[in-house]
N, C-alpha and C positions, 0 to 999 in steps of 0.2 A: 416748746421746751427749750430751756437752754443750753447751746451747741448742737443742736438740730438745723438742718439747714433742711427745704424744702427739693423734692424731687423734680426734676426738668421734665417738660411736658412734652411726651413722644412723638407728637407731631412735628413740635419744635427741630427734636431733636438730629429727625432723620433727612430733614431737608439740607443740611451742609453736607452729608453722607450722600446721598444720590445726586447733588450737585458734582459734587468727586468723582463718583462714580462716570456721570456723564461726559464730563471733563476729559478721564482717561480714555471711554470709547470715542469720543472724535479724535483724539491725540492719534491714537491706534487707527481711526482710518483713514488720516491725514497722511501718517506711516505708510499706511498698506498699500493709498492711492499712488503716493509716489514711488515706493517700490513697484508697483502693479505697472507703474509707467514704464519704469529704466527696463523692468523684463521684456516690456512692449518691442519697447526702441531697443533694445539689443537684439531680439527675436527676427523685428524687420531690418536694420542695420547691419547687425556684423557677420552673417550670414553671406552676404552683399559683398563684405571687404574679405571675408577671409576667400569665399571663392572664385572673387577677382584675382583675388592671387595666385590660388591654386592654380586656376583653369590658363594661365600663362603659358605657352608652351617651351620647352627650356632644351627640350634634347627630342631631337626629331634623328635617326639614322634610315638612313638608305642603302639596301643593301642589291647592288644590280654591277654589270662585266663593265660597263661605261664603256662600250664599243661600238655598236651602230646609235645610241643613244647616248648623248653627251651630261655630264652631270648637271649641267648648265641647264640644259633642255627639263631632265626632271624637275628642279628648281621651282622653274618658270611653272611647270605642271599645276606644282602643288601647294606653292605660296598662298596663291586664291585663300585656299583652304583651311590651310595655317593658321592666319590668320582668326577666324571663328574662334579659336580657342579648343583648352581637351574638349569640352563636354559637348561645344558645337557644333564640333565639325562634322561635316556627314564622309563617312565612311566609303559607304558605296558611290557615292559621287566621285571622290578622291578616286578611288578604283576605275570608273569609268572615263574617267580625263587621263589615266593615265592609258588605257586601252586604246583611247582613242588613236595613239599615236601607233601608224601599222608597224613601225620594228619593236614594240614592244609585245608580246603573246601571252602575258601572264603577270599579274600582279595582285599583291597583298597588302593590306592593309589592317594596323591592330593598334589599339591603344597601351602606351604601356604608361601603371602607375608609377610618380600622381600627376605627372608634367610631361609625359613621352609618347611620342610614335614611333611606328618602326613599319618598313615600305621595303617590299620585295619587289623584285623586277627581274622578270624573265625575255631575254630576248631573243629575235627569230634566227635560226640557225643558216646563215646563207647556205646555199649548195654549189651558187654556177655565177660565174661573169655572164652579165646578159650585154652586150652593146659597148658604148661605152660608158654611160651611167648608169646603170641598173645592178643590181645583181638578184638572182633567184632565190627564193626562199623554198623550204622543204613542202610548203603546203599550195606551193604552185605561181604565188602570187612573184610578178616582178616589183620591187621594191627601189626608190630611188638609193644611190652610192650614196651612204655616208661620208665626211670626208675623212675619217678615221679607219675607213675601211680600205684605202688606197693599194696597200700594199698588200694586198691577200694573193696568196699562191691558191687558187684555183681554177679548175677547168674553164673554159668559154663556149659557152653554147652561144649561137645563131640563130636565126630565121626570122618570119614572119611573127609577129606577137600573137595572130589568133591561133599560130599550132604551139607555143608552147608546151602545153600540158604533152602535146605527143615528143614533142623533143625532150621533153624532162623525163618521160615516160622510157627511148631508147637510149638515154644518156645513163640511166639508172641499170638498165640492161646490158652494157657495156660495160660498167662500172664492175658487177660482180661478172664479168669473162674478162677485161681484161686486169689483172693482179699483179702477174711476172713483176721484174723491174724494167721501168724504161718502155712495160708499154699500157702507162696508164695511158689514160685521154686527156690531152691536152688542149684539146679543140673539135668542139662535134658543132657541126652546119647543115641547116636542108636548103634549096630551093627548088621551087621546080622544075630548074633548067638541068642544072645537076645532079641533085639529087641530093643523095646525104656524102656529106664528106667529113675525113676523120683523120685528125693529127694526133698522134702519139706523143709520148713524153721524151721519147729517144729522136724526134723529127721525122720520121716515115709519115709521107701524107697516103691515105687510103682514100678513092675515089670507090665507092660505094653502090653508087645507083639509087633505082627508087623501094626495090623490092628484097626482100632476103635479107634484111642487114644484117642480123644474128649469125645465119648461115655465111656468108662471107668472110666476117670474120672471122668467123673458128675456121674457115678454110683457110685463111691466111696466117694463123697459129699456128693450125699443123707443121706447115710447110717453115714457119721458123725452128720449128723442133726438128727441121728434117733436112731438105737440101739446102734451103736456106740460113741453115744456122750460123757455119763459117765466114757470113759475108753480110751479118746483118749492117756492120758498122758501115757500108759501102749503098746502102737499099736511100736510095730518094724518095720513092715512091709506087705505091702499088696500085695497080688497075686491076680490081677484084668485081669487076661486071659479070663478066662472061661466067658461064654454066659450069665448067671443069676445068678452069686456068686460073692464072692470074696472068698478068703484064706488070716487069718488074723497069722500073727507074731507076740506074743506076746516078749514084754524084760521079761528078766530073771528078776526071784525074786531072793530076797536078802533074804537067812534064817539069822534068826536074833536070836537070845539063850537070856534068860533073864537073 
């Protein structure tokens, strides 16, 4: 018929349509592949950089007396360790290197976020001059003199090193009897030849013996509360051996010419 045109044959027809079609799904997973990639690579990558950065450590505080332990000295401790980074470092190692050093008795260790640590440090409380290097610590042990320790005002204990524990033992004992002023302990000694002997903070040297020490003491207390009292500035020293005396030393006089 005229102006009729003939119908396109459906097989014809659908074959540029599914070629389209095809076309767009490889498009789509040529897409997907290489986003599927960069997710990859960002996944294993930046994970990587960003916790290189993080794990940097930026603020490390220490908080310890810096007196028988030098700052320096911790430093040295714990750099090792530092170093590992926040998340690598081990904790209790850090703590046990720092234990290891005997004037320190206590230490802490804690992360703080996202870049910090922070280090407690307790250290041992001397009690006594031992020698000339040493000095005593409250749990018995002798410990070498820091050199920051030089100038400490306290007592000196003596003797033997295997009787410590007993000299730290009547040193302690003395400590809570003598209180007054002037007659703390200024110096406690044993040996065997003499015995224990004892200086005062006022300079009375007390010769002791091996036996009684408590008792002699407090008999030579008394006797400052009593006949002795008027004259203690004048007392050298006491000879507190004997069973119901003492033997007093006086200091020398000073003649004086007018």
């Amino acid at each position: 018929m005229r102006g009729a045109r003939a119908l396109p044959d459906p097989d014809q027809a659908s074959a540029p349509g599914v070629l389209r079609i095809l076309g767009m799904v490889c498009m789509l997973l040529l897409v997907a592949g290489g986003l599927g990639y960069s997710a990859h690579w960002l996944w294993q990558k930046a994970p990587a950089v960003e916790l290189s950065r993080m794990d940097a450590l930026e603020n490390v505080r220490v908080k310890a007396p810096f007196r028988a332990v030098s700052e320096k000295a911790i430093e040295d401790i714990l750099l090792p360790h530092l170093r590992d980074g926040f998340f690598a470092m081990n904790i209790d190692e850090m703590r046990e290197a720092l234990l290891a050093d005997p004037w320190i008795v206590n230490a802490s260790v804690s992360r703080r976020w996202p870049n910090g640590v922070e280090v407690v440090v307790e250290e041992a409380e001397p009690l006594a001059i031992w020698g000339e290097d040493q000095l005593l610590i409250a749990s018995g042990a002798l410990l070498p003199r820091p050199e920051n320790l030089n100038d400490l005002r306290l007592p000196e204990l003596a003797g033997d090193a295997d009787l410590v524990d007993r000299i730290m033992l009547q040193y302690q004992a003395l400590a809570g009897l003598l209180t007054t002023k002037d007659m703390e302990v200024r110096r406690l000694s044993f040996d065997d030849l003499a015995g224990w002997q004892l200086e005062l903070v006022s300079g009375i040297h007390l010769q002791l013996g091996h036996d009684e020490l408590l008792e002699r003491v407090d008999r030579f207390l008394s006797l400052t509360r009593g006949v002795l009292a008027p004259h203690l500035q004048k007392i050298a020293g006491v000879d507190a051996r004997y069973n119901n005396a003492v033997a007093v030393r006086w200091k020398p006089t000073e003649n004086k010419q007018n």
